[in-house]
C-alpha angles and dihedrals in degrees: 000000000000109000111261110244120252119261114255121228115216121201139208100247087041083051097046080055098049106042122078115182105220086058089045080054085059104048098038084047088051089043100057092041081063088044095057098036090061103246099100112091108222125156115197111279113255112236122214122202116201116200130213086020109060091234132146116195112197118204104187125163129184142178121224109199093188095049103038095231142112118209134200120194122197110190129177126186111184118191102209094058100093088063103050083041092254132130108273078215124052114171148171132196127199115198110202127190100248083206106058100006094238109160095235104182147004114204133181109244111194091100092030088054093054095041090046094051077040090058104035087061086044089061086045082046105052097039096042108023121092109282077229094051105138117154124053133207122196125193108212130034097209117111089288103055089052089055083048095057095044095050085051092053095048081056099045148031100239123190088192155358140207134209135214124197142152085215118065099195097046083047092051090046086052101053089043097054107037090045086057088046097053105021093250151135109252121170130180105240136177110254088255099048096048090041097061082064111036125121094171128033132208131187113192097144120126084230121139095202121055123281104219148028126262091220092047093063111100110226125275095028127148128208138205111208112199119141102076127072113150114090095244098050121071127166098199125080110252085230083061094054085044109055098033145083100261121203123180136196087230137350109226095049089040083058099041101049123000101097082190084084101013095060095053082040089055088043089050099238094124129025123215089265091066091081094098089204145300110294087243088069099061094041081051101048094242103116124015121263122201112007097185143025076230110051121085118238127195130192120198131187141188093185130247142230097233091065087064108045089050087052091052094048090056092053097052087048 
């Protein structure tokens, strides 16, 4: 019987090295169209709630055919952490061989958690938002919102971006450092303000109401909403959903768990048909994007496993 090889630990600062984003757009693009083609393998993620502490633990697993791996997430965001200066979002993920079945790897996933969200509204950007977008504007200053930014900016050439934050110094800290990062001009902004100017969108806030008003977006914006992912939180106004082009990572979870379709569903503004496809398909050919410079697209995601596991794999190389 061969030995089997000794599990590698992967580290965040080995992971910060090793991950690009424009090459985590691409894997996490490859690996929804295999989502929404049928051939990835993903059970619907187990969530844990966790009472007296205002935690969610995640369990999500996924197969990736094209890559050979299996992958299991654990993933726990825990609402009390800003304030104890800890991440709201603390992950692992374990990278086994499908083959064999030889743990290969176990990574820490709090930045791969954040690139990967990052990338995953890269892939929504490139394909939905105007060819001429050229200003951003990002709700939420938090580590999510920085990987936003950057995936927008790997997608599109951008003159400017905005930030919006509860917290101005956390908002202040944001635009310096992101317009250092990327060699661009990034001001804090009130959510009307930004919004007069914004060609992209992105939602990234921990909010359980929306963000922004309907009647402040410009025409022909896009937006990436990211931050909620319980049934009964949303971030985006329900006249927004309804009145937009609405792409998913995936269906069911989107079903089962975004409010931000879910609570203009309940209210009976949309119906389950609204959701235009999975965002797979349209990296895939297979439905139509953007039809027009003047509709609204959004683009809202719970996040899936198979993000993850494609980043990994990168990682590990």
């Amino acid at each position: 019987m061969s030995p089997v090889p000794p599990i590698r630990y992967v580290a965040t600062e080995e992971i910060r090295r090793a991950l690009a984003m424009p090459d985590a757009i691409r894997a996490v693009s490859a690996a929804l169209v295999e989502l929404s083609t049928g051939r990835a393998v993903v059970p619907p993620r187990t969530r844990l709630e966790i009472a007296g502490f205002r935690t969610t633990a995640l369990v999500m697993p996924a197969y990736l055919p094209g890559q050979k791996r299996i992958g299991l997430k654990l993933i726990s965001l825990c609402e009390g952490n800003p304030g104890r200066r800890l991440p709201l979002a603390q992950a692992v993920t374990i990278v086994m061989d499908a083959e064999n079945g030889t743990p290969l790897a176990v990574l820490e996933a709090g930045h791969l958690t954040a690139v990967r969200t990052g990338a995953a509204s890269g892939a929504a950007t490139g394909a939905l938002a105007r060819a001429d977008a050229r200003v951003a504007a990002i709700f939420g200053a938090g580590v999510q919102g920085r990987t936003q930014l950057e995936a927008v900016a790997a997608v599109r050439t951008l003159r400017k971006a905005y930030v919006v934050d509860t917290d101005p110094r956390a908002a202040a800290a944001f635009a310096e450092d992101m317009g250092r990062a990327l060699g661009l001009e990034v001001e804090p902004a009130a959510a009307a303000a930004a919004l007069r100017d914004a060609d992209i969108v992105a939602t990234v806030t921990t909010s359980a109401v929306p963000v922004f008003r309907d009647e402040d977006l410009k025409p022909g914006v896009h937006i990436n909403a990211v931050g909620s992912y319980k049934p009964h939180i949303r971030e985006i106004p329900g006249e927004t959903i309804r009145r937009s082009s609405l792409f998913v990572d995936e269906r069911r979870s989107a079903l089962e768990e975004a409010g931000d379709i879910l609570i203009p569903l309940r209210q009976g503004l949309i119906d389950e048909g609204h959701i235009r496809a999975e965002i797979g398909e349209v990296l895939a050919g297979l439905a139509p994007g953007r039809r027009s410079d003047e509709e609204t697209t959004v683009f809202k995601s719970v996040g899936n496993a198979v993000e993850d596991l494609a980043v990994a794999v990168l990682v590990l190389g």
